[in-house]
N, C-alpha and C positions, 0 to 999 in steps of 0.2 A: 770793736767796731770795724776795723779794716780787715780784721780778717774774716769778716762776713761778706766785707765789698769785695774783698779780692776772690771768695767763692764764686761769687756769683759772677765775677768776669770770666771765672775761669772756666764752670760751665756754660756758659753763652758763649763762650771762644770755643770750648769742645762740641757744642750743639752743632753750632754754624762750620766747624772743620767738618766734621761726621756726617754730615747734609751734602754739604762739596763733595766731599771726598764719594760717597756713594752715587752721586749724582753724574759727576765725571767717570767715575769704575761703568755704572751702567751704560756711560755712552761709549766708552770704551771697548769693552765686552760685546755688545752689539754691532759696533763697526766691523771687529776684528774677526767675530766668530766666524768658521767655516760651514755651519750649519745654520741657517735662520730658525729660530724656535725650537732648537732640540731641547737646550736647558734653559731653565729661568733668569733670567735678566740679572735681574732683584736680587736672586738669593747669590747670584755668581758675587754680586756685588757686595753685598753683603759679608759672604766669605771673606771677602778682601779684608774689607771695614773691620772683624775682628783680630783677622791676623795685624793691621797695621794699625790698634790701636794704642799702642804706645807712642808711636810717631806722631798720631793725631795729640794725643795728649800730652806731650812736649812742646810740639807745638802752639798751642793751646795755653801751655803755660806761661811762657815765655811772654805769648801775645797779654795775656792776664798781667805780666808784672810789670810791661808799659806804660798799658793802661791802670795799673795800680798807682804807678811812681806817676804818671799825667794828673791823677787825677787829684793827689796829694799838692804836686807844684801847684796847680789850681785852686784847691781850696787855699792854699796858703795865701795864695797872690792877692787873693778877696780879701781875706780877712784884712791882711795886711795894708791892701786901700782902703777896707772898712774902722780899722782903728786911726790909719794916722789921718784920716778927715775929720774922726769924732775930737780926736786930741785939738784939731785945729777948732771946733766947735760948731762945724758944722753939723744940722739938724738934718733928720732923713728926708725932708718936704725938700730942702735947699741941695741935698743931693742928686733927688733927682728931676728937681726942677732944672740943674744945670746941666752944661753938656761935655763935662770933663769927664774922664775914666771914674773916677767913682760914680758918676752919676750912671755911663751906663751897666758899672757891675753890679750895682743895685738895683739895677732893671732886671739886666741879664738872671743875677741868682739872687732872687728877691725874698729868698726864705732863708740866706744865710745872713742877714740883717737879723731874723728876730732869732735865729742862736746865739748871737751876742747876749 
């Protein structure tokens, strides 16, 4: 299961570099050209985009395994305020009818109540 999540961070971190990253090439390339319009914007940009896609995708990774380990400490932390209020005997109504941290991480991630 994480390493499905961690997939998907890590092409959503390479989508979102590869987008910048061409997006900045093209304004770059059109600043700098000596010629307005002799060659295509896009594809100069482009060009780049394959040549540096190793960088993107290290990058990419990296950002993926932050957000992997974040999101891990996070699920933890719930659970963690979700078992030790059950232990105390609190019910899911009296969770979040109150206004202490587990009431609002039952708010917050209210479909990780019915994983228990």
């Amino acid at each position: 299961m994480w390493f499905h999540i961690f997939a998907l961070f890590w092409g959503m971190a390479y989508l979102v570099a590869l987008c910048e990253f061409i997006i900045g090439g093209s304004c770059c390339v059109w600043y700098f050209s000596k010629k307005k319009g002799e060659e295509s914007v896009i594809r100069r940009s482009l060009w780049w985009g394959i040549i540096h896609t190793g960088s993107l995708a290290l990058g990419s990774f990296l950002l993926a395994l932050v957000w992997l380990i974040q999101s891990i400490l996070d699920y933890a932390r719930v659970i963690h305020l979700i078992l030790s209020h059950k232990i105390l005997g609190l019910t899911k109504n009296r969770c979040e009818s109150s206004n202490t941290d587990i009431g609002k991480s039952v708010k917050m991630h209210g479909m990780l109540y019915y994983v228990l």
